[in-house]
ZANUNU-991930 format. One record per residue (C-alpha): residue in three letters; residue number from 1; x, y, z. Coordinates in steps of 0.001 Angstrom, whole numbers, plus 500000, padded with zeros to 6 digits. Layout:
BEGIN
<site code="ALA" pos="NUM" x="X" y="Y" z="Z"/>
...
//
This chain:
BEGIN
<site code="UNK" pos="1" x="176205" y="784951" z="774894"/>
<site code="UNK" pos="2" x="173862" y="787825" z="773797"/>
<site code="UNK" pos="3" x="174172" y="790839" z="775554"/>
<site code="UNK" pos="4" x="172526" y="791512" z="778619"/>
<site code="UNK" pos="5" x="169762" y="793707" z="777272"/>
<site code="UNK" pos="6" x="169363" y="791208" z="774463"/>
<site code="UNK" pos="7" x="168353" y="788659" z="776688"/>
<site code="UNK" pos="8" x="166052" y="790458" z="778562"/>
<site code="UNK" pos="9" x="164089" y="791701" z="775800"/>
<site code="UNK" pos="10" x="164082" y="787377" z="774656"/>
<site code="UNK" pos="11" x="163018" y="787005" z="778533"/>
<site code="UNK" pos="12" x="159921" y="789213" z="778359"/>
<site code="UNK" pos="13" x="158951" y="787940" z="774745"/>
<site code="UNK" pos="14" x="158967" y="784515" z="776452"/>
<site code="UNK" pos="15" x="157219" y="785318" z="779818"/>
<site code="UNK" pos="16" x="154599" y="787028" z="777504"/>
<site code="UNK" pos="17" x="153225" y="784217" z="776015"/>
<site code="UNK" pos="18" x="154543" y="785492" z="772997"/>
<site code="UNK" pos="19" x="157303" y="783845" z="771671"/>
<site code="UNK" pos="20" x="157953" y="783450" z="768016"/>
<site code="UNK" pos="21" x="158906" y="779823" z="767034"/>
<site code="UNK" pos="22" x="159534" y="778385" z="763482"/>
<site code="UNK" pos="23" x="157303" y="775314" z="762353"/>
<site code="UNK" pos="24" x="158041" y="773174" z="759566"/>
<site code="UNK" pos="25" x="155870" y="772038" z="757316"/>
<site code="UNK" pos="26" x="152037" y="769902" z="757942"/>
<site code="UNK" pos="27" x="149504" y="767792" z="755641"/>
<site code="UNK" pos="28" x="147056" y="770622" z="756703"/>
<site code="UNK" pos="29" x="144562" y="771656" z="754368"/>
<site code="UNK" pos="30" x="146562" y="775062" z="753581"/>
<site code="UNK" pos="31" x="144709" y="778919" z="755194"/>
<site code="UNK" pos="32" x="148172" y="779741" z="755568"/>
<site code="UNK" pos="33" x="150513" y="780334" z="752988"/>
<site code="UNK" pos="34" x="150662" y="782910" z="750181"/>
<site code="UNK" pos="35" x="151027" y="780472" z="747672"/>
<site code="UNK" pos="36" x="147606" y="781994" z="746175"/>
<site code="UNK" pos="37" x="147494" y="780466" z="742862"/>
<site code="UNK" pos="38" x="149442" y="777017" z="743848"/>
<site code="UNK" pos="39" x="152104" y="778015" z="741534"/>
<site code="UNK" pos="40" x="154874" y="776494" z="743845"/>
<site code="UNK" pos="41" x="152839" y="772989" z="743280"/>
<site code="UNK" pos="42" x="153442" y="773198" z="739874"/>
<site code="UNK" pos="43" x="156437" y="771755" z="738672"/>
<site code="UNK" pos="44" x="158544" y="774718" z="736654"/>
<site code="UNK" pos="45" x="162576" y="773670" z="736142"/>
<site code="UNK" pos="46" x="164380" y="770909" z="735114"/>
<site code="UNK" pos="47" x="166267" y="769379" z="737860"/>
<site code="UNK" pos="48" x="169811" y="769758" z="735712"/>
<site code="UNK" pos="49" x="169074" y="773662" z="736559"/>
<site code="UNK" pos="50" x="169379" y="773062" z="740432"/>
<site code="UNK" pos="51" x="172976" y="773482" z="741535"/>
<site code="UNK" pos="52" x="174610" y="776319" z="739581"/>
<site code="UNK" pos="53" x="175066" y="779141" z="741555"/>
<site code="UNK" pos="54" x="175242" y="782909" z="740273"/>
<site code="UNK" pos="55" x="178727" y="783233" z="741540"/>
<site code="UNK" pos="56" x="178883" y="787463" z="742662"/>
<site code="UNK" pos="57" x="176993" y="789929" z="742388"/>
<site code="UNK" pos="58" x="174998" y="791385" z="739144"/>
<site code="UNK" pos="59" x="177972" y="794165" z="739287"/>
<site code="UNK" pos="60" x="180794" y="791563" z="739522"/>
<site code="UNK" pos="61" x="180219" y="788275" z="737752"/>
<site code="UNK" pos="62" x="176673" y="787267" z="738492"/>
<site code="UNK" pos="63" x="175004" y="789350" z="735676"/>
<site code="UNK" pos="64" x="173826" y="787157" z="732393"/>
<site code="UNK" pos="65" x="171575" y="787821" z="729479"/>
<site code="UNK" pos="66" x="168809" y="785756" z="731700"/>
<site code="UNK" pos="67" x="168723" y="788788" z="733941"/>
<site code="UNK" pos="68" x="168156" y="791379" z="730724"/>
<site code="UNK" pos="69" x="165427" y="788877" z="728859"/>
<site code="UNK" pos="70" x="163438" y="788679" z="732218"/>
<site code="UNK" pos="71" x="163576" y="792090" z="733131"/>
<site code="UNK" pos="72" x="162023" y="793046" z="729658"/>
<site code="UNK" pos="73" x="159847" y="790315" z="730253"/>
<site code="UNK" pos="74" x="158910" y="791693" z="733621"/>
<site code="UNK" pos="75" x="158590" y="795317" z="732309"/>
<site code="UNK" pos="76" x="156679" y="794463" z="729403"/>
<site code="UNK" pos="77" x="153759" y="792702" z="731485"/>
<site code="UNK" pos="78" x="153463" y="795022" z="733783"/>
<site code="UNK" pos="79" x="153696" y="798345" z="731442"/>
<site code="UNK" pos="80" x="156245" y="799451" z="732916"/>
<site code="UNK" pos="81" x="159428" y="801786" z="730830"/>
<site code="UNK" pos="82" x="162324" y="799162" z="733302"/>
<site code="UNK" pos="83" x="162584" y="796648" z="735360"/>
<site code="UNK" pos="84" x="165326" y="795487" z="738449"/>
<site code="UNK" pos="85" x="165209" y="792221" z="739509"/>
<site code="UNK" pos="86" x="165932" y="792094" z="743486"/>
<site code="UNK" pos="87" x="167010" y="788843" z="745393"/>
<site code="UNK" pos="88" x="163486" y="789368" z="747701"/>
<site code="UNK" pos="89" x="161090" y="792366" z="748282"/>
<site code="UNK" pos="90" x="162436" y="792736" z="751600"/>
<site code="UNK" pos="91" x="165652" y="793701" z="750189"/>
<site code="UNK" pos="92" x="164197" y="795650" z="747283"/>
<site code="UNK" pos="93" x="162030" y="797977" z="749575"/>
<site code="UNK" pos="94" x="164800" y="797906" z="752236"/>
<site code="UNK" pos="95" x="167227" y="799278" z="749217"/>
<site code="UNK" pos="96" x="164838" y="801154" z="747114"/>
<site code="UNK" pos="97" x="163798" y="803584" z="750103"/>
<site code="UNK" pos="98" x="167129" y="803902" z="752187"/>
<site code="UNK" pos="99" x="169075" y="804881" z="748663"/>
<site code="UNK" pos="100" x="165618" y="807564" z="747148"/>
<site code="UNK" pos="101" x="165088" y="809255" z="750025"/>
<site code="UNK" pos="102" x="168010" y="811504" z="750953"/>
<site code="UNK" pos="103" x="168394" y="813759" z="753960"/>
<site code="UNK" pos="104" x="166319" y="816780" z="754119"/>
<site code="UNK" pos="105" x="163390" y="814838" z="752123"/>
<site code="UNK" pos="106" x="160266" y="813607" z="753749"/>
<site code="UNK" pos="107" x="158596" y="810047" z="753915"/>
<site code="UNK" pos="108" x="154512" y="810095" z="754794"/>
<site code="UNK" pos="109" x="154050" y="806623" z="755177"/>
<site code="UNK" pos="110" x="150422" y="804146" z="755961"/>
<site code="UNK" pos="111" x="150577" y="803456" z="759464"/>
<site code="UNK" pos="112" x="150031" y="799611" z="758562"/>
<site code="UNK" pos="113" x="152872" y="799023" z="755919"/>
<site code="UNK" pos="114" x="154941" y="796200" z="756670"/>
<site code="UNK" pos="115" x="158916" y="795458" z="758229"/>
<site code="UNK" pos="116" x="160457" y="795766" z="755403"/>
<site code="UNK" pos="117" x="159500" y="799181" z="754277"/>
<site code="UNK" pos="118" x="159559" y="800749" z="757976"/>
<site code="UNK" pos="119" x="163012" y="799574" z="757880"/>
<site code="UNK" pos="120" x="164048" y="801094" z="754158"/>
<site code="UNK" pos="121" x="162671" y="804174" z="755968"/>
<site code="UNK" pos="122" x="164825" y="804222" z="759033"/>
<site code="UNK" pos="123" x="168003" y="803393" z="757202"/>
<site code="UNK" pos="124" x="166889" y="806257" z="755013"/>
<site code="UNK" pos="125" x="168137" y="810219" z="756228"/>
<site code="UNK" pos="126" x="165020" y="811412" z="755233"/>
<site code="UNK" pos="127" x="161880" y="812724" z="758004"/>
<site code="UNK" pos="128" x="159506" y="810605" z="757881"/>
<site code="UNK" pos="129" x="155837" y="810621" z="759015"/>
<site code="UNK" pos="130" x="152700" y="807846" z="759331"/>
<site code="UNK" pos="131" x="149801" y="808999" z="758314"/>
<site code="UNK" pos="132" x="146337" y="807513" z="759126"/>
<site code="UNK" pos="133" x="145345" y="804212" z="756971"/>
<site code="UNK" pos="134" x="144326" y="804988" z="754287"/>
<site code="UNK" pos="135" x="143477" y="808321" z="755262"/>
<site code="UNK" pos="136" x="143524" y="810603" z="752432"/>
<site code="UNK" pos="137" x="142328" y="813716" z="754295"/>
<site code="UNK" pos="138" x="145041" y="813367" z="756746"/>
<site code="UNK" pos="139" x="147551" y="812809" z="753984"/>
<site code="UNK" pos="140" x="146503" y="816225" z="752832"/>
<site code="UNK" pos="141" x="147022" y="817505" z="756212"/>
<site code="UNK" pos="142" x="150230" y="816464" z="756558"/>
<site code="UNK" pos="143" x="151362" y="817133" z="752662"/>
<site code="UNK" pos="144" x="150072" y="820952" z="753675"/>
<site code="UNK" pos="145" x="151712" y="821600" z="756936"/>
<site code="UNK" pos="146" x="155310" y="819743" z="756011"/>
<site code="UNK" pos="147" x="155776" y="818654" z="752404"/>
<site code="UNK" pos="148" x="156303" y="822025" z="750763"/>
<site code="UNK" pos="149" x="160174" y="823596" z="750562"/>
<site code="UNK" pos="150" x="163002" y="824196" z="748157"/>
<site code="UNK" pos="151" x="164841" y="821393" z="747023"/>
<site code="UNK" pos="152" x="162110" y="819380" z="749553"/>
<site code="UNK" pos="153" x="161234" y="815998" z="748434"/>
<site code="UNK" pos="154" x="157940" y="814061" z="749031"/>
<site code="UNK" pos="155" x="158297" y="810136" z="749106"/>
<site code="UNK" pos="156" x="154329" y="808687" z="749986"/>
<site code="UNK" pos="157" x="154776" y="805327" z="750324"/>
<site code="UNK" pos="158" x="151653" y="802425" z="750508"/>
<site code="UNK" pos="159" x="150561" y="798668" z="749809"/>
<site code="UNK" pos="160" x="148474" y="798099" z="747436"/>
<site code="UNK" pos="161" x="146969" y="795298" z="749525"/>
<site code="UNK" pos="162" x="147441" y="795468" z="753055"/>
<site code="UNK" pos="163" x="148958" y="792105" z="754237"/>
<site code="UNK" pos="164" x="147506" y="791695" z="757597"/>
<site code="UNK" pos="165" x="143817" y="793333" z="756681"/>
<site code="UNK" pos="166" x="143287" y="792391" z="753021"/>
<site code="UNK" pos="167" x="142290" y="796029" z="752261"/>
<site code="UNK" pos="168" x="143298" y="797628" z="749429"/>
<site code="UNK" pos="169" x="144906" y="801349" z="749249"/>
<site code="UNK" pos="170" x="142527" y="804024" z="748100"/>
<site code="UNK" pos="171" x="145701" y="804716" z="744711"/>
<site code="UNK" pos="172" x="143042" y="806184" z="742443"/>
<site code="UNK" pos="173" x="142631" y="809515" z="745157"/>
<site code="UNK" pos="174" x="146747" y="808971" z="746049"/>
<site code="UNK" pos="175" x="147713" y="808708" z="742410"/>
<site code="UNK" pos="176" x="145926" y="812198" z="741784"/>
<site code="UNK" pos="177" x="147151" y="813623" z="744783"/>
<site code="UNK" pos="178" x="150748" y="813439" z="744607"/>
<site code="UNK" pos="179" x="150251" y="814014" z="740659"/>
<site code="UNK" pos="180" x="149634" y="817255" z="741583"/>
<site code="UNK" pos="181" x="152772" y="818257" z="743293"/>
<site code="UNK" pos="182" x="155921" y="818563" z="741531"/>
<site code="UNK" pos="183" x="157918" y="817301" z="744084"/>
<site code="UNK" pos="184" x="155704" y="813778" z="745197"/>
<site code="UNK" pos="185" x="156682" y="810550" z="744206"/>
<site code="UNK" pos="186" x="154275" y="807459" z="745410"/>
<site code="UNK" pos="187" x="155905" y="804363" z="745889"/>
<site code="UNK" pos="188" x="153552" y="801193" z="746125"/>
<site code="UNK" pos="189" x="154016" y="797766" z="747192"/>
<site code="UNK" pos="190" x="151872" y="794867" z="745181"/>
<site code="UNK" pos="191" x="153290" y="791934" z="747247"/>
<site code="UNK" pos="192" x="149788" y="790989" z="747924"/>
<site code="UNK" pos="193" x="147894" y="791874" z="744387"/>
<site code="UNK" pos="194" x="150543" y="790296" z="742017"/>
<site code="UNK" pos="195" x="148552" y="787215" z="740853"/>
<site code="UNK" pos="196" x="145527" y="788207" z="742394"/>
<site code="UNK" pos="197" x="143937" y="791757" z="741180"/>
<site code="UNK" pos="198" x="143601" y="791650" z="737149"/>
<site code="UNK" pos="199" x="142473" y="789031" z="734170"/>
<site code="UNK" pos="200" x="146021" y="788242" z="734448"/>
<site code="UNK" pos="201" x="146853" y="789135" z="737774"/>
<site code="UNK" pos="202" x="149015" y="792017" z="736848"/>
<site code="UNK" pos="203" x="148171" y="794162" z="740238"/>
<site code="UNK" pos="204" x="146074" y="796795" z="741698"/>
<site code="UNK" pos="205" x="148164" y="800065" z="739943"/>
<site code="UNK" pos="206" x="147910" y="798633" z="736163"/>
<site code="UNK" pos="207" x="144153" y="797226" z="736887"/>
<site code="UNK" pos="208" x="143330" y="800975" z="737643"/>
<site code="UNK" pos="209" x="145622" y="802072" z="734669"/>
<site code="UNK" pos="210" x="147968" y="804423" z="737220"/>
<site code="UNK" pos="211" x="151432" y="803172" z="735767"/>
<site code="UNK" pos="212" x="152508" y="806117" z="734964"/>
<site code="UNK" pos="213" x="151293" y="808058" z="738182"/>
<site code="UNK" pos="214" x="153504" y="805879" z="740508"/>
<site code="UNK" pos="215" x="156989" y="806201" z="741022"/>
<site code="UNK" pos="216" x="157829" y="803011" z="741838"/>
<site code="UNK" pos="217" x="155880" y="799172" z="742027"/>
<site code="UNK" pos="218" x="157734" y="796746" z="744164"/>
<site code="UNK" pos="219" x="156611" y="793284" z="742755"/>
<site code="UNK" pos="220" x="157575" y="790351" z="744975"/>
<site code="UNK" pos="221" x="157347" y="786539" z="744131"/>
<site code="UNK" pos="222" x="156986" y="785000" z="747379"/>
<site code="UNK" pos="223" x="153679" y="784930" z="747071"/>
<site code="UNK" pos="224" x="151512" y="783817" z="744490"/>
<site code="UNK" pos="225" x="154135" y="782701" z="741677"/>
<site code="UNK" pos="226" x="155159" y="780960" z="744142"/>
<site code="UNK" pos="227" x="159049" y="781368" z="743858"/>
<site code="UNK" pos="228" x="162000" y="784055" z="745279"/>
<site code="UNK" pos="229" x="162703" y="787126" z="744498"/>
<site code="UNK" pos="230" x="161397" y="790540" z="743436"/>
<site code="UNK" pos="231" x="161375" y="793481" z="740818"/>
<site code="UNK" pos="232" x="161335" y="797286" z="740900"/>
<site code="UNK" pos="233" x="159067" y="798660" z="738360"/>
<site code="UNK" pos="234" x="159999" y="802240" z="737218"/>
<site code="UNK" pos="235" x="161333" y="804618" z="734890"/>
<site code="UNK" pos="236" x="164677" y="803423" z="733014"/>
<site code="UNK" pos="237" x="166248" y="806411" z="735293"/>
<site code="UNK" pos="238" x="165225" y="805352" z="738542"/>
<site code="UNK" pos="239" x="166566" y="801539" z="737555"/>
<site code="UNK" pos="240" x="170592" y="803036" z="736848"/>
<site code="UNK" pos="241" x="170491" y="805083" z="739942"/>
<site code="UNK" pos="242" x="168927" y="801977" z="741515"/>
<site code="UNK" pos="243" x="172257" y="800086" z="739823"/>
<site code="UNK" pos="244" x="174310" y="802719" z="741106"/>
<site code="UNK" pos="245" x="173517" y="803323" z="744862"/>
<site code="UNK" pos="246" x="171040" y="800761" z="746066"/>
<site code="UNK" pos="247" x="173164" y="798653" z="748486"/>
<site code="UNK" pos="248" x="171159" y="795838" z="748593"/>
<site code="UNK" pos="249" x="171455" y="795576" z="745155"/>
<site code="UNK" pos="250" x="174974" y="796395" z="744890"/>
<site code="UNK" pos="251" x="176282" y="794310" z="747554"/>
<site code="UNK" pos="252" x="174385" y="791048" z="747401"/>
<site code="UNK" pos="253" x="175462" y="787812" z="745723"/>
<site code="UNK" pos="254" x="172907" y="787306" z="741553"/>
<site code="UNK" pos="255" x="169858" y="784912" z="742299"/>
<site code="UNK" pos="256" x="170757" y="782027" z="740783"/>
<site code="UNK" pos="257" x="169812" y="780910" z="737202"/>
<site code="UNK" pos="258" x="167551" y="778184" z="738111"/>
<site code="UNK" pos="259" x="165567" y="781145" z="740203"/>
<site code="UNK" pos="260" x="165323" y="783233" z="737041"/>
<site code="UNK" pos="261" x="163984" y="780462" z="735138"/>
<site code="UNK" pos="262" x="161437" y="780002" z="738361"/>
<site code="UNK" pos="263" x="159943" y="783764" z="737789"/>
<site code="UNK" pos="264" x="159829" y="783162" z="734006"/>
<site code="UNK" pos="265" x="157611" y="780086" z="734408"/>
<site code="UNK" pos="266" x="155367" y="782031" z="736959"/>
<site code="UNK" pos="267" x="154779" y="784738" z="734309"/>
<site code="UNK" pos="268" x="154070" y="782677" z="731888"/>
<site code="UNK" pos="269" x="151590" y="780883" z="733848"/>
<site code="UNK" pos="270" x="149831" y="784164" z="734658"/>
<site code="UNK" pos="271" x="149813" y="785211" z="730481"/>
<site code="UNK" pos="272" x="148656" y="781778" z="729591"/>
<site code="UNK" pos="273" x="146531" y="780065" z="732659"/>
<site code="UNK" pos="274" x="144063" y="782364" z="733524"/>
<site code="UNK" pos="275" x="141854" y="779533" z="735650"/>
<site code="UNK" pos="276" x="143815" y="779782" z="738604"/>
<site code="UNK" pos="277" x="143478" y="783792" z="738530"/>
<site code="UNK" pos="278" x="139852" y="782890" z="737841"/>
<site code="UNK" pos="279" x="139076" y="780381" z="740359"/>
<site code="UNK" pos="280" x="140706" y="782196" z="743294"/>
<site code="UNK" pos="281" x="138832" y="785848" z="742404"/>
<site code="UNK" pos="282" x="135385" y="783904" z="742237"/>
<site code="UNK" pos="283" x="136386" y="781747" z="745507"/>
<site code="UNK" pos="284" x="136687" y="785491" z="747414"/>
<site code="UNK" pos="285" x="133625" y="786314" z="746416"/>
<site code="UNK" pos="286" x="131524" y="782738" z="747296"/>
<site code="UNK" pos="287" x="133897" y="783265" z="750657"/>
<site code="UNK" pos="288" x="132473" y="786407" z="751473"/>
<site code="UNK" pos="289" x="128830" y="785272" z="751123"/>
<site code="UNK" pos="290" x="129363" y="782544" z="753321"/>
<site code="UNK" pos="291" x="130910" y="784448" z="755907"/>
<site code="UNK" pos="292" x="127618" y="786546" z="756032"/>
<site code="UNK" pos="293" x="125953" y="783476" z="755791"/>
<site code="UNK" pos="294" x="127994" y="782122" z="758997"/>
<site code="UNK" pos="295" x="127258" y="785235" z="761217"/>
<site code="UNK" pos="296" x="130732" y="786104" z="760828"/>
<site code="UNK" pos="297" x="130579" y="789511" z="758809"/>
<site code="UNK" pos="298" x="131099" y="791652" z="762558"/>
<site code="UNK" pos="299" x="134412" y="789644" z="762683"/>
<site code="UNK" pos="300" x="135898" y="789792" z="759311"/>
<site code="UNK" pos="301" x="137024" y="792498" z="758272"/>
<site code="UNK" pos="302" x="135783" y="793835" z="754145"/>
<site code="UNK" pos="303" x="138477" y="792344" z="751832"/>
<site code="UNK" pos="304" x="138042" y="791954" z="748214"/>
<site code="UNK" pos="305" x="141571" y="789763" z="748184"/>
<site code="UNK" pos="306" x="142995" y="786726" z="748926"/>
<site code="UNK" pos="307" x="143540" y="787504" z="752731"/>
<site code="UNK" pos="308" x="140691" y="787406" z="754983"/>
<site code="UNK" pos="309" x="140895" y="788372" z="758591"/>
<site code="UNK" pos="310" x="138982" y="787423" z="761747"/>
<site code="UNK" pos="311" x="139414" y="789604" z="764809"/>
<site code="UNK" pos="312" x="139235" y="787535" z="767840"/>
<site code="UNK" pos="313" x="140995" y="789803" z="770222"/>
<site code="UNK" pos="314" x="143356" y="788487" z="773120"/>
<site code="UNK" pos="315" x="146388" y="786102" z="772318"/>
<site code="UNK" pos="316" x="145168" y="782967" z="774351"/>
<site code="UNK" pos="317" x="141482" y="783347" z="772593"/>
<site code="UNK" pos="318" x="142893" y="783590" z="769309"/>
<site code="UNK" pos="319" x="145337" y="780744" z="769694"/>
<site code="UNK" pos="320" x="142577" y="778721" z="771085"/>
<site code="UNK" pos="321" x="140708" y="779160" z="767736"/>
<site code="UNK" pos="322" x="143795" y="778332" z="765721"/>
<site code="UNK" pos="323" x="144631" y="775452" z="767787"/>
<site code="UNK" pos="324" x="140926" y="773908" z="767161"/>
<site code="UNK" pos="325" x="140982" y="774421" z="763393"/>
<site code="UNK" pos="326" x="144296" y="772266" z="763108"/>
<site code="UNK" pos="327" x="143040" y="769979" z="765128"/>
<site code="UNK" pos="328" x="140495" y="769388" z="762749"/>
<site code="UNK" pos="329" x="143307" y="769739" z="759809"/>
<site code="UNK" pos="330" x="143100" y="773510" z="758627"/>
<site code="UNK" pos="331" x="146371" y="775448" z="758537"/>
<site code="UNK" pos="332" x="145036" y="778829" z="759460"/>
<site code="UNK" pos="333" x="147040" y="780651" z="761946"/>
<site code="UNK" pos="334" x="146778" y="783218" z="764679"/>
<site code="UNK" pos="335" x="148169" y="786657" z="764259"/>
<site code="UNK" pos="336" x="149288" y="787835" z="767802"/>
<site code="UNK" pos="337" x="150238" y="791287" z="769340"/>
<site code="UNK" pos="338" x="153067" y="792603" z="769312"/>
<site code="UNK" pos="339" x="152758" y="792214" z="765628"/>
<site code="UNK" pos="340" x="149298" y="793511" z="766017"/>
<site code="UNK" pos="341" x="148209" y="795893" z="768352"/>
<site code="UNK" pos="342" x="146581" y="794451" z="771435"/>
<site code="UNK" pos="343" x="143146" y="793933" z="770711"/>
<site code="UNK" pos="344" x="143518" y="793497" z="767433"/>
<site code="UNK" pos="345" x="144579" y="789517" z="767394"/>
<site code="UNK" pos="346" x="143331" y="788473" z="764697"/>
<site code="UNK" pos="347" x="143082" y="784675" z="762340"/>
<site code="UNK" pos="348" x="144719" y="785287" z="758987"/>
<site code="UNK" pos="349" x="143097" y="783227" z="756603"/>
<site code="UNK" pos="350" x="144732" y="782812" z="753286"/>
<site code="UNK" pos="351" x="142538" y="781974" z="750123"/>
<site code="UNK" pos="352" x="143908" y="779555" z="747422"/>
<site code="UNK" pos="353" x="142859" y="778836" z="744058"/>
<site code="UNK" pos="354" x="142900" y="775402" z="744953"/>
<site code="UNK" pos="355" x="140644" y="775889" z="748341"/>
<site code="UNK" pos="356" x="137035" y="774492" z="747901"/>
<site code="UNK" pos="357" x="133391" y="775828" z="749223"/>
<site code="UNK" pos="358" x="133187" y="772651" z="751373"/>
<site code="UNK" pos="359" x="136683" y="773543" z="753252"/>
<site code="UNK" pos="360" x="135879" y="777212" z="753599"/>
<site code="UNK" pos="361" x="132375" y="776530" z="755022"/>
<site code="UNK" pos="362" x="133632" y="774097" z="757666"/>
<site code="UNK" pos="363" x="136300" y="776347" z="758180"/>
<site code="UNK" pos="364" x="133725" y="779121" z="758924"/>
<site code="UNK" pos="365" x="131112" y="776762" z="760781"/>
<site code="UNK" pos="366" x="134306" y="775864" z="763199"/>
<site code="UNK" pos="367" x="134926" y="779585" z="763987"/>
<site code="UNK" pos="368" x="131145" y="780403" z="764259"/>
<site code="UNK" pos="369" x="131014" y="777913" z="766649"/>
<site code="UNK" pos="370" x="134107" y="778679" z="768537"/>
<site code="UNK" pos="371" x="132832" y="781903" z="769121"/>
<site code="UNK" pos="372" x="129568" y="780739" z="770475"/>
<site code="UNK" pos="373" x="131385" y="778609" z="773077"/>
<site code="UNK" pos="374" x="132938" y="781843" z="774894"/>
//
């Protein structure tokens, strides 16, 4: 049995209307998933690969030459000096942030990063801080007032795109901010650009050319290549120290070799198949037209990316949305509070490369529609 306040806090999660519930998988025509480019569609490993395991960790027995050829692989597209290979980019921003940021430093944080970082920050001993998002002037604020001190470092940590708006970070203005100080590092997350942002989807920090104004890129393959697993990007320093204290590094069983060869197929797909990067960046922009053209553009929030977002506040009017789009065989989902502020329910609609006009027009129509029914 769970504890008593345990169950209590399941109680009120289910008396709220707002229990979370796992779903398997539908013949939906796909808003849903991250799987931007399709790349998990696409067959990438022989099925001899399958079954061997990595055996230990990297530090152990579950380091191979794979892991070296990839990494350079890895660093190489991204212009990067290294490269770390993590099992997911939960764990690598859970262990890049907890093991950087050491006790007496300070974390200023976007208010709308995701779990994974908020947690590398509160297994971290450093102070941390949210500032406004994407609030540069209030960055500056709070850079002024707290992030200046002997032996004081300055961890400012963002997503390149945000995963529940779609909005990209203003790095050009954060780049040049922390640049200035000699004790700021920025740390940014490109879950959501890898694939997307870039002729061949490198991201949002080497489209603008700031590689070597960030401290540290967390690239994640979960999404659009369509596989498991993550990399640091970063200086050849911050990868030993990485080796050295990062626990979820340390202390996790290798991914396997068949997941290695996974990643190297999705790279190669983004050197050499540039339609799918293609096709989705020109399907945003036809999306966005038709929104306006729907009488949706009050609702959506601006997003140059694959994630668009309709605010249709209140859990049980949101759902009700959702519900009638599956109905009519869409997988687009509802985004409820808690994970959102109340108020700010939302539709998360997730573009694909392999999404047509006709289905995003319906898709839109249905919602219009809906709307007009309240």
């Amino acid at each position: 049995m769970l504890p008593d306040k345990l169950l209590r806090k399941l109680g009120m999660r289910h008396f709220s209307g707002n229990m979370r519930r796992l779903k398997s998988h539908n013949n939906l025509i796909d808003f849903a998933s991250n799987d931007y480019l399709g790349f998990s569609k696409i067959p990438m490993v022989e099925e001899s690969t399958l079954l061997h395991g990595a055996t230990g960790s990297r530090l152990l027995s579950g380091h191979s030459k794979a892991f070296d050829t990839l990494e350079n692989r890895i660093a190489h597209f991204h212009k990067s000096e290294n490269a770390l290979i993590f099992n997911s980019g939960y764990d690598a921003n859970l262990g890049l942030i907890s093991s950087v940021a050491q006790r007496g430093d300070l974390i200023l944080y976007d208010e709308l990063v995701h779990a994974s970082i908020r947690d590398g920050i509160q297994l971290s001993m450093a102070r941390s801080l949210k500032f406004r998002h994407n609030d540069i002037d209030h960055l500056k604020i709070l850079l002024d007032k707290f992030g200046k001190g002997e032996q004081l470092e300055v961890y400012v940590i963002t997503e390149s795109v945000f995963s529940m708006d779609g909005d990209q970070a203003p790095l050009v203005e954060l780049a040049q901010l922390t640049t200035k100080m000699n004790n700021a590092y920025l740390i940014v997350d490109e879950a959501h650009a890898l694939g997307v942002i870039g002729h061949n989807g490198e991201g949002l920090v080497q489209y603008l050319g700031l590689e070597d104004q960030v401290f540290a890129r967390v690239v994640t393959y979960g999404k659009a290549l369509g596989c498991h697993g993550a990399s640091i990007l970063g200086s050849s320093d911050l990868v030993q120290y990485l080796i050295n204290f990062c626990r979820t590094f340390i202390y996790t069983t290798a991914l396997p070799p068949h997941a290695l060869l996974t990643i190297n197929a999705g790279y190669e797909h983004l050197e050499n198949q540039h339609v799918h990067i293609k096709k989705l960046q020109i399907l945003i922009q036809q999306f966005n037209k038709l929104v306006v053209q729907s009488g949706l553009r009050l609702r959506f929030r601006e997003s140059e990316t694959a994630i668009q977002v309709c605010i249709i506040p209140g859990n049980k009017n949101v759902r009700k949305v959702a519900g009638q789009l599956q109905h009519k065989g869409y997988d687009v989902r509802a985004i409820l509070s808690p994970t959102v502020p109340e108020g700010q329910e939302r539709l998360r609609l997730c573009l694909h490369s392999y999404n047509t006009i006709d289905d995003c027009e319906f898709v839109l129509q249905t919602i219009a529609k809906s709307l007009k029914k309240k």
